[in-house]
Legacy VTK file of the C-alpha trace (Angstrom):
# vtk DataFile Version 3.0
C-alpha trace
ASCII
DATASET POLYDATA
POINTS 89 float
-18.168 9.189 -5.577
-17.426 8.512 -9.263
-14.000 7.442 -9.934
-13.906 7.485 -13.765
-12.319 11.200 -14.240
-8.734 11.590 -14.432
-7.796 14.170 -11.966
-9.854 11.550 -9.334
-6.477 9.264 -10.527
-3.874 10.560 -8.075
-6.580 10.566 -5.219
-7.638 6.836 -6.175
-3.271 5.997 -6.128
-3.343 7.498 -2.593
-6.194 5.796 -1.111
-5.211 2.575 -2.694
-1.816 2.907 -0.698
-3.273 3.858 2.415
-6.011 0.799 2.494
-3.253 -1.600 1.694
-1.825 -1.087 5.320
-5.768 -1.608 6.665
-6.959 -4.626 8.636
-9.733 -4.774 5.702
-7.739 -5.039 3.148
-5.368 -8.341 4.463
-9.046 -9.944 5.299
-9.991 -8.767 1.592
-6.455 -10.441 0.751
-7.398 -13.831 1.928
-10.208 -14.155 -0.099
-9.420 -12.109 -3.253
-6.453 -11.286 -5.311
-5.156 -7.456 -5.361
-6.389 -6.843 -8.393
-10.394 -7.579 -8.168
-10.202 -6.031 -4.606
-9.781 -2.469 -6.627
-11.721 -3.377 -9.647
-14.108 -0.448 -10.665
-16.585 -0.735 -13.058
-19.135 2.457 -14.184
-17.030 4.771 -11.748
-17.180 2.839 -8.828
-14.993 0.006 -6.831
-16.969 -3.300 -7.331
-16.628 -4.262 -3.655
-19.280 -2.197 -1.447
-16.477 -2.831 1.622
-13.650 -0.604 -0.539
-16.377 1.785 -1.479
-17.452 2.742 1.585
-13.600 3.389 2.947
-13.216 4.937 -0.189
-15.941 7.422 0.383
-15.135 7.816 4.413
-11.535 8.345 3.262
-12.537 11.205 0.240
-14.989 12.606 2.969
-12.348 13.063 5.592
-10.099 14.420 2.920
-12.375 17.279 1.564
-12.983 17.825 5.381
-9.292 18.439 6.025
-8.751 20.846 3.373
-11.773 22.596 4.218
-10.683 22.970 7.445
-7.076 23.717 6.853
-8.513 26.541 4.206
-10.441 27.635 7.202
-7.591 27.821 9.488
-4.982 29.815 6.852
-8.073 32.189 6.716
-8.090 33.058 9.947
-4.746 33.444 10.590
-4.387 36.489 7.906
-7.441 37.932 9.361
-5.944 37.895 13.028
-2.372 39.159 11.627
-4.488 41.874 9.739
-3.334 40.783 6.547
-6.845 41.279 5.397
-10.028 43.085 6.355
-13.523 41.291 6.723
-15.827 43.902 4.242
-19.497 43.401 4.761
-20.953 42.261 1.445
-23.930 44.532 -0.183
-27.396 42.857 -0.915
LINES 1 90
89 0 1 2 3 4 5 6 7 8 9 10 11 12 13 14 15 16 17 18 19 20 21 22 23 24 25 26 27 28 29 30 31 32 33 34 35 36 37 38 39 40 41 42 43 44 45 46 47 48 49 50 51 52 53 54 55 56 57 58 59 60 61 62 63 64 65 66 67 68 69 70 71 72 73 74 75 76 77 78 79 80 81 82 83 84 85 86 87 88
C-alpha cells in the first residue's frame, strides 16, 4: 500500500499509535531509534517487518468497514426502510 498521499496521513498517525503498544515494535526499539523504525521512502515504510503490519492492519481495516457497511445495510432492509429492486440487464 502506498503511503505517499495525504488523506493515507491520518490512517498512517493511527497505525503508528497502535504498533507502538506491539511486542514488534519494543523488539524494533532495541535495535533502532523511533524515527528510522517509521521511515518511508517511495510510499512505503523502509522496514519489511512495519510493512507487513502495516498492510495486515489497512487490510483488517477496509475489512471492518466493509463489513460494518454490510451490516447497516441489512438492518434497513429488515426494518423495511428500503426495498431490494431487481436491477435490469
Amino acid at each position: 500500500m502506498n503511503l505517499s498521499y495525504s488523506r493515507c496521513k491520518g490512517k498512517i498517525e493511527r497505525f503508528v499509535h497502535l504498533f507502538k503498544k506491539t511486542k514488534e515494535y519494543a523488539e524494533l526499539n532495541k535495535h533502532y531509534p523511533e524515527f528510522e523504525i517509521f521511515e518511508e521512502t517511495k510510499g512505503k515504510f523502509e522496514l519489511e517487518v512495519v510493512q507487513a503490519a502495516f498492510d495486515k492492519w489497512a487490510k483488517q481495516q477496509a475489512t471492518n468497514r466493509k463489513r460494518a457497511e454490510f451490516t447497516k445495510n441489512l438492518n434497513h432492509l429488515i426494518s423495511n426502510d428500503y426495498v431490494l429492486v431487481r436491477k435490469r440487464t
